[in-house]
py3Dmol code that shows the C-alpha trace and the ligand (Angstrom):
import py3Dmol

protein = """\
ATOM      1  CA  UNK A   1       0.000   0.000   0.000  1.00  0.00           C
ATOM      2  CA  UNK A   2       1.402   3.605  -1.101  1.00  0.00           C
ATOM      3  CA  UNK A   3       0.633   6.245   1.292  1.00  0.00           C
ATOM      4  CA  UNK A   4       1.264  10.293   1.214  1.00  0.00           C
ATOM      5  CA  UNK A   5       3.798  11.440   4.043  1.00  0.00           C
ATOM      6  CA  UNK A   6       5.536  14.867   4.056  1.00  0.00           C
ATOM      7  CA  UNK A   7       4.091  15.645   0.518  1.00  0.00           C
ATOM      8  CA  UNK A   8       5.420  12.437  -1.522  1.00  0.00           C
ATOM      9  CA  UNK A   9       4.836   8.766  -1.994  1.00  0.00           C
ATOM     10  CA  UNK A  10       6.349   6.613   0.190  1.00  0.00           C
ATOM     11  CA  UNK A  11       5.758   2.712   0.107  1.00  0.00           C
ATOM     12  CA  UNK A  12       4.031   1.745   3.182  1.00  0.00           C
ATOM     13  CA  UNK A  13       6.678  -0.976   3.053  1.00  0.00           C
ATOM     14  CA  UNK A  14       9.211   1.816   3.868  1.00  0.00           C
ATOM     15  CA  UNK A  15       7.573   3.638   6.546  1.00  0.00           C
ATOM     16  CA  UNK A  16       7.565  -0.222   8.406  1.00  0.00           C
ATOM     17  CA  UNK A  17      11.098  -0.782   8.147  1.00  0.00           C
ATOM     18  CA  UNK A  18      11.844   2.949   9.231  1.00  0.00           C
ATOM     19  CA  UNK A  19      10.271   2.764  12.173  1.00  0.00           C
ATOM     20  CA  UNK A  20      11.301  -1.109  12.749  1.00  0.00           C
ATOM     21  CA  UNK A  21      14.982   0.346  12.576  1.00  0.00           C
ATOM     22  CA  UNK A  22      13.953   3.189  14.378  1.00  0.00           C
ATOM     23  CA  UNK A  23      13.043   0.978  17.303  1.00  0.00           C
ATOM     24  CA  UNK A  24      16.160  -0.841  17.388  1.00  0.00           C
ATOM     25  CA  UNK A  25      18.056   2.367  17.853  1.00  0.00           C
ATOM     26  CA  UNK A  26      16.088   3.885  20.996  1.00  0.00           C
ATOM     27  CA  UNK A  27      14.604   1.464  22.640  1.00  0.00           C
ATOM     28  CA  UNK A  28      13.005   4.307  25.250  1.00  0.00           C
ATOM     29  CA  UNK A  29      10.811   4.986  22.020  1.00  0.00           C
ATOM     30  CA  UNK A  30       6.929   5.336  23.429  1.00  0.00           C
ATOM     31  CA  UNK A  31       3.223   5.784  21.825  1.00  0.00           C
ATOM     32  CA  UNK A  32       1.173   7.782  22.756  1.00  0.00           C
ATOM     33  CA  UNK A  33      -2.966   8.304  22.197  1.00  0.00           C
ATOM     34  CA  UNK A  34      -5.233  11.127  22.032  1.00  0.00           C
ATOM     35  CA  UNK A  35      -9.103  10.711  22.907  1.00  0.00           C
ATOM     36  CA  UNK A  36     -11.426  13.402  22.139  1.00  0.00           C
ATOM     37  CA  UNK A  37     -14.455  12.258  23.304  1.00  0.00           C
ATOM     38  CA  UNK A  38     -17.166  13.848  20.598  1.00  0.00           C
ATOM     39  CA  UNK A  39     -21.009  13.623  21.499  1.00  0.00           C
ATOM     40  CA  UNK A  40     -22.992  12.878  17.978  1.00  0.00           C
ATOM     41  CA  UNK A  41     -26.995  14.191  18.522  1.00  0.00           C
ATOM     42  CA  UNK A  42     -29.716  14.273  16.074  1.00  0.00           C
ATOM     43  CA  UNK A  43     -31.793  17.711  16.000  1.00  0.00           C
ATOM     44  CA  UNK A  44     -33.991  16.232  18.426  1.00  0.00           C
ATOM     45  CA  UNK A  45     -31.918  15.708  20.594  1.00  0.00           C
ATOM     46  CA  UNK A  46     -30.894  19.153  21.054  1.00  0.00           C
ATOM     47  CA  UNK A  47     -31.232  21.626  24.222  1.00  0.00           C
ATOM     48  CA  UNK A  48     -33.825  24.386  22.945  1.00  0.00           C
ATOM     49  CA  UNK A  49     -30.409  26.894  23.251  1.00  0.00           C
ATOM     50  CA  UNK A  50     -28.753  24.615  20.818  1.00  0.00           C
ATOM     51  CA  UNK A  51     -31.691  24.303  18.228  1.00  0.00           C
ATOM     52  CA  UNK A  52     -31.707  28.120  18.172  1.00  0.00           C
ATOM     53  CA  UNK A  53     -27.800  28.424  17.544  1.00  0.00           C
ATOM     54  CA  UNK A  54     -28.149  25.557  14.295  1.00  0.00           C
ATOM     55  CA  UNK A  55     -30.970  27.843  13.393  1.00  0.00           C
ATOM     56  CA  UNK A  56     -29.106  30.960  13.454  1.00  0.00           C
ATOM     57  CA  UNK A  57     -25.609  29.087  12.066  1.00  0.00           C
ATOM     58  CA  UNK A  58     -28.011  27.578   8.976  1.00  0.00           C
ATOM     59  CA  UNK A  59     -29.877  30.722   8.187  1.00  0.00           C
ATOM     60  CA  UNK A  60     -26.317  32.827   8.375  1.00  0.00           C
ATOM     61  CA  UNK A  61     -25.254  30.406   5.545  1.00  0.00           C
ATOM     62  CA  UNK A  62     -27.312  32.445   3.279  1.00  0.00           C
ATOM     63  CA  UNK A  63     -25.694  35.464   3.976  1.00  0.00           C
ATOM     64  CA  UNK A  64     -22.905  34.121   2.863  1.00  0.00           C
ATOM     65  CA  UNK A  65     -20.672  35.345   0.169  1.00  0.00           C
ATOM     66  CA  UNK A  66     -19.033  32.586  -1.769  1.00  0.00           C
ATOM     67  CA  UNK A  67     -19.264  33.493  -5.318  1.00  0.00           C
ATOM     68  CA  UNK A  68     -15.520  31.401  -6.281  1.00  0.00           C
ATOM     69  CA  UNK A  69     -16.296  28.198  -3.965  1.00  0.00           C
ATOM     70  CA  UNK A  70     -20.103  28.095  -3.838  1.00  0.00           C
ATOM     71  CA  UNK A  71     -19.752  26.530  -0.710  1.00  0.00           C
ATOM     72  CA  UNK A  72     -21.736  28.713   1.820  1.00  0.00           C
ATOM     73  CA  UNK A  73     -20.898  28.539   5.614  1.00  0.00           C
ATOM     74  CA  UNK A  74     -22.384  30.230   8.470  1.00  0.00           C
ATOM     75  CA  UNK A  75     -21.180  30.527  12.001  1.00  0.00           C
ATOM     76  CA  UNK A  76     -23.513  31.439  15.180  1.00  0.00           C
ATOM     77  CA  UNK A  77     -21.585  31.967  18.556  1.00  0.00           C
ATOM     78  CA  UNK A  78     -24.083  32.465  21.462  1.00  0.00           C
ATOM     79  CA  UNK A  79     -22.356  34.852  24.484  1.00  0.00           C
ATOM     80  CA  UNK A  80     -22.331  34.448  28.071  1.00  0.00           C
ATOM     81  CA  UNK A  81     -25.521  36.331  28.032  1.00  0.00           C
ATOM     82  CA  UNK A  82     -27.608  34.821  25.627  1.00  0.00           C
ATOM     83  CA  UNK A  83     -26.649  37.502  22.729  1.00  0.00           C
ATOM     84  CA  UNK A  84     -26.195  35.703  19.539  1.00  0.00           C
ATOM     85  CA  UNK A  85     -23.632  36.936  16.909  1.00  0.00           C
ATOM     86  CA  UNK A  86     -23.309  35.177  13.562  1.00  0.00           C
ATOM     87  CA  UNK A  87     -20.937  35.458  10.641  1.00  0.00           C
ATOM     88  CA  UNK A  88     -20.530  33.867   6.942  1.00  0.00           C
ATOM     89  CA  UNK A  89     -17.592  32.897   4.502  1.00  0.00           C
ATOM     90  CA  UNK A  90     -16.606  35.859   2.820  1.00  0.00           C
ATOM     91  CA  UNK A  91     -14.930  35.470  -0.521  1.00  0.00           C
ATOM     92  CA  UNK A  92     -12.856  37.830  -2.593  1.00  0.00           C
ATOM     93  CA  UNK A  93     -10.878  37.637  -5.856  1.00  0.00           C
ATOM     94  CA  UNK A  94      -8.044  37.889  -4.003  1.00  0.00           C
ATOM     95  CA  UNK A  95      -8.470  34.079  -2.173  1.00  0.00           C
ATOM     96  CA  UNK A  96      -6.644  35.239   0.912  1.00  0.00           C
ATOM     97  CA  UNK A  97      -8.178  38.397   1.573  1.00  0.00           C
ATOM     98  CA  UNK A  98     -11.299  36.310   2.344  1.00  0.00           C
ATOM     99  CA  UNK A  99     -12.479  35.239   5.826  1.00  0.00           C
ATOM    100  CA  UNK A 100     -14.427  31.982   6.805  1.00  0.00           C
ATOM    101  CA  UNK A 101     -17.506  32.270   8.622  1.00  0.00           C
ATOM    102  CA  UNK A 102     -16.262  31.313  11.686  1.00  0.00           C
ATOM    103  CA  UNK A 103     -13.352  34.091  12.137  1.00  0.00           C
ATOM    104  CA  UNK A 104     -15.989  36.364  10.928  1.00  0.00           C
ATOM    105  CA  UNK A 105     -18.682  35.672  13.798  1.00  0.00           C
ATOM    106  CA  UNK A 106     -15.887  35.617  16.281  1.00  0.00           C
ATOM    107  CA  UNK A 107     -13.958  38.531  15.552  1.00  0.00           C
ATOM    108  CA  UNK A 108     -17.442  40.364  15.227  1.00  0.00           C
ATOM    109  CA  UNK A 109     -18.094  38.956  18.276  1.00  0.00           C
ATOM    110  CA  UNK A 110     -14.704  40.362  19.955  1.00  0.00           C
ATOM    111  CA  UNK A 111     -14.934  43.711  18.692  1.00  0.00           C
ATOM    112  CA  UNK A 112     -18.656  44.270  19.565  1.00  0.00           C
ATOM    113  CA  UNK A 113     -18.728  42.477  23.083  1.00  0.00           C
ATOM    114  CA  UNK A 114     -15.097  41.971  24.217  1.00  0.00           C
ATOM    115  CA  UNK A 115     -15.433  41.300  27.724  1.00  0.00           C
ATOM    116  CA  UNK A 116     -18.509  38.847  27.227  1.00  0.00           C
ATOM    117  CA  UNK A 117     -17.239  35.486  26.646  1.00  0.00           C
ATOM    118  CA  UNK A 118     -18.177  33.167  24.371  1.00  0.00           C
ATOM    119  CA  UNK A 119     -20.330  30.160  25.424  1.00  0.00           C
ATOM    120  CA  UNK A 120     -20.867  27.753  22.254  1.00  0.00           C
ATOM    121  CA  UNK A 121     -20.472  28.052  18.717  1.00  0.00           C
ATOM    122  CA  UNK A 122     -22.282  26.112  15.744  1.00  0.00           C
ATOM    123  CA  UNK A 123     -20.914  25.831  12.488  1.00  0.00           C
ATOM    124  CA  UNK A 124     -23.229  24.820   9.279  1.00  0.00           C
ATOM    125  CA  UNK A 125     -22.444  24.789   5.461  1.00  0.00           C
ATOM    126  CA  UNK A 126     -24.362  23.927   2.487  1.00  0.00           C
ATOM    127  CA  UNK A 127     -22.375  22.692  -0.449  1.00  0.00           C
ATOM    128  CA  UNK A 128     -22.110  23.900  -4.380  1.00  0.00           C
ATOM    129  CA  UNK A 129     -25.637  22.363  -4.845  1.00  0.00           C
ATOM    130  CA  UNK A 130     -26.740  24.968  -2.219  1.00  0.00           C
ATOM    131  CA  UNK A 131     -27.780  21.487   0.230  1.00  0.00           C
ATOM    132  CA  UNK A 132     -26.876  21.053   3.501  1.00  0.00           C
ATOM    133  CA  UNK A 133     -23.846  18.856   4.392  1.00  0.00           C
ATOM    134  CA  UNK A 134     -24.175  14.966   5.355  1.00  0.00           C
ATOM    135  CA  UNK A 135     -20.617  15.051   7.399  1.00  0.00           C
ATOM    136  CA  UNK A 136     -20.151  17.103  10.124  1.00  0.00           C
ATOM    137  CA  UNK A 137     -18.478  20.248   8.782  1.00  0.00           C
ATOM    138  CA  UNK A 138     -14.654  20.596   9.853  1.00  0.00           C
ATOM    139  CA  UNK A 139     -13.392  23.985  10.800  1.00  0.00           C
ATOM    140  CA  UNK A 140     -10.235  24.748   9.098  1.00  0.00           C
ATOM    141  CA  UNK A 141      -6.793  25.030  10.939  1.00  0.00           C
ATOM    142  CA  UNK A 142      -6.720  28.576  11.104  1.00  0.00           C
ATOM    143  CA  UNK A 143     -10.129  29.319  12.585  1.00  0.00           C
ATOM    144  CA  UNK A 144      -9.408  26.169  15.639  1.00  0.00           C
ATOM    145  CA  UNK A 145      -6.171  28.618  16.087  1.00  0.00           C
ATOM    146  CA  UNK A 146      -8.585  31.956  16.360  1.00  0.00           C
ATOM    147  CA  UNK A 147     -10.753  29.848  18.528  1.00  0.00           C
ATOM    148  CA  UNK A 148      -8.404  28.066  20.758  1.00  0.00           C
ATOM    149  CA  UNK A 149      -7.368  31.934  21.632  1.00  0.00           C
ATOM    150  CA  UNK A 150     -10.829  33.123  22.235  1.00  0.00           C
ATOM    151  CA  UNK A 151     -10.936  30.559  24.264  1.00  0.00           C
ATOM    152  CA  UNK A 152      -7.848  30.908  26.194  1.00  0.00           C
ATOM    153  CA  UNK A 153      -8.749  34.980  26.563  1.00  0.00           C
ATOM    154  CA  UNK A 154     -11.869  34.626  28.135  1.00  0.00           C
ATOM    155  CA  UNK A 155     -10.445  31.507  30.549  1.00  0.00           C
ATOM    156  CA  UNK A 156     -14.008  29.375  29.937  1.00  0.00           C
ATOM    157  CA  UNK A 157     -14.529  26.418  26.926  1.00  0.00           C
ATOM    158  CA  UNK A 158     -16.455  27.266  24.606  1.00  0.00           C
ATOM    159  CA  UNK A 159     -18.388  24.161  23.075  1.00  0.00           C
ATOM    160  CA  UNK A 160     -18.793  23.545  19.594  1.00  0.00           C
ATOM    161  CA  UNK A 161     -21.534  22.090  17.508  1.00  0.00           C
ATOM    162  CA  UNK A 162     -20.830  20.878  14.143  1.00  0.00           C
ATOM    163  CA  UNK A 163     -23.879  20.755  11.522  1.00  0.00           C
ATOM    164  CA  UNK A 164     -23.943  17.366   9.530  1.00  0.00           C
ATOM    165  CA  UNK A 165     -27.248  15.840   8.345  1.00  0.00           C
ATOM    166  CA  UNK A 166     -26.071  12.792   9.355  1.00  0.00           C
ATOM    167  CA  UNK A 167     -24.946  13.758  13.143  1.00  0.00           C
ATOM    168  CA  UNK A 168     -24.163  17.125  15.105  1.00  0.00           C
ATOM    169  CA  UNK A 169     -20.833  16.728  16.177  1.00  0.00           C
ATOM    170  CA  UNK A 170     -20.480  18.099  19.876  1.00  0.00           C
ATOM    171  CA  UNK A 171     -17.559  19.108  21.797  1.00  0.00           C
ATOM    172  CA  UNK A 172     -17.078  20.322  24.953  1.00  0.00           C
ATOM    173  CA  UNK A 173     -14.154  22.660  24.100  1.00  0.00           C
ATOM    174  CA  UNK A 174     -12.125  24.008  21.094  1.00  0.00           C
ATOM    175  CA  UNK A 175      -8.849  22.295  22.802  1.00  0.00           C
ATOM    176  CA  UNK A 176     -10.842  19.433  21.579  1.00  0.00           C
ATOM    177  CA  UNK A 177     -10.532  20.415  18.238  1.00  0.00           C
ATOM    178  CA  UNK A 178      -6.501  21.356  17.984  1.00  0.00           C
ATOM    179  CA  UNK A 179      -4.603  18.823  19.906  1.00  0.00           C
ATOM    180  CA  UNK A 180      -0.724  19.591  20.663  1.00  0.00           C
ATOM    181  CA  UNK A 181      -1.787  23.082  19.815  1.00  0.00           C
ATOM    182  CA  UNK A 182       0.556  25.967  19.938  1.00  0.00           C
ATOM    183  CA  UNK A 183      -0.248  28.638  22.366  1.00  0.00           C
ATOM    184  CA  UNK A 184       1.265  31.409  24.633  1.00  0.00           C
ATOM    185  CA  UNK A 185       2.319  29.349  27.148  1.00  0.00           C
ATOM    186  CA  UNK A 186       5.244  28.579  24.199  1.00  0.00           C
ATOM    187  CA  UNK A 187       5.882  32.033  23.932  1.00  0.00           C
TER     188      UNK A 187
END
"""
ligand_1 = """\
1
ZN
Zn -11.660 28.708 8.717
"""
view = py3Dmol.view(width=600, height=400)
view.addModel(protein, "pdb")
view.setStyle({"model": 0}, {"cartoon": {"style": "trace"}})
view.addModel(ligand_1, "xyz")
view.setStyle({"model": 1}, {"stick": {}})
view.zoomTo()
view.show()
């Protein structure tokens, strides 16, 4: 079996004999796991605060501006006081002057209510057929980052709900969703 690592091909043939040699070498080698224990719910199943933050996430998708991707996101964050803020993907011609929906509600968020912290956010997309998605939509890399710090500034989780047709994915905290993250505490 061929598999991708660091950008190329590499035989999976390889990548056992590397780390069989490997384990010769330094015998002190260890594994280790990471859990992150993820709650799937059906609508139904959700608290009446949660139904109205996938409301607000899935109407916020069509406010969306995605005119290069078609692929329409919308973020609802709900605040320590019940005050809900939502935000969309933003395209431009210029890719990376764009912002996904999620930096957009939170950012919003920050700069309208910075000392109220942020209790849960709920992400839902539609795709290029303008339907909603069967998987759980993934926040990229960059948002977790912005969220992690959110996070980290107000010193409470903040739990995340993750629109699928199939399953809402929920977690109880953003750390959840960037494992070995990097944070101040490098710095
Ligand atoms: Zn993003």
């Amino acid at each position: 079996m061929d598999v991708f690592y660091g950008g190329g091909l590499i035989n999976q043939d390889f990548l056992c004999k590397f780390a069989e040699e490997n384990r010769k070498e330094l015998d002190t080698m260890k594994e280790t796991l990471i859990q992150i224990p993820i709650l799937i719910k059906q609508e139904k199943e959700l608290t009446p605060e949660e139904a109205r933050l996938l409301d607000e996430a899935r109407r916020a998708t069509y406010r969306s501006y995605s005119p290069y991707s078609h692929f329409s996101v919308g973020a609802a964050v709900e605040l320590a006081d019940g005050t809900i803020v939502t935000g969309s993907n933003q395209e431009n011609a210029a890719y990376p002057s764009g912002l996904c929906a999620e930096r957009t509600a939170v950012f919003y968020a920050g700069s309208r209510y910075p000392d109220t912290p942020i209790r849960r956010i709920c992400i839902a997309a539609r795709d290029t057929e303008g339907n909603p998605l069967l998987r759980p939509i993934a926040p990229c890399g960059a948002c977790r980052q912005v969220l992690l710090e959110t996070e980290q500034r107000a010193g409470s989780p903040i739990e995340v709900l993750l629109h699928g047709t199939e399953g809402i994915y929920c977690l109880r905290s953003i750390r959840d969703l960037l494992p070995l993250c990097f944070d101040e505490s490098f710095l």
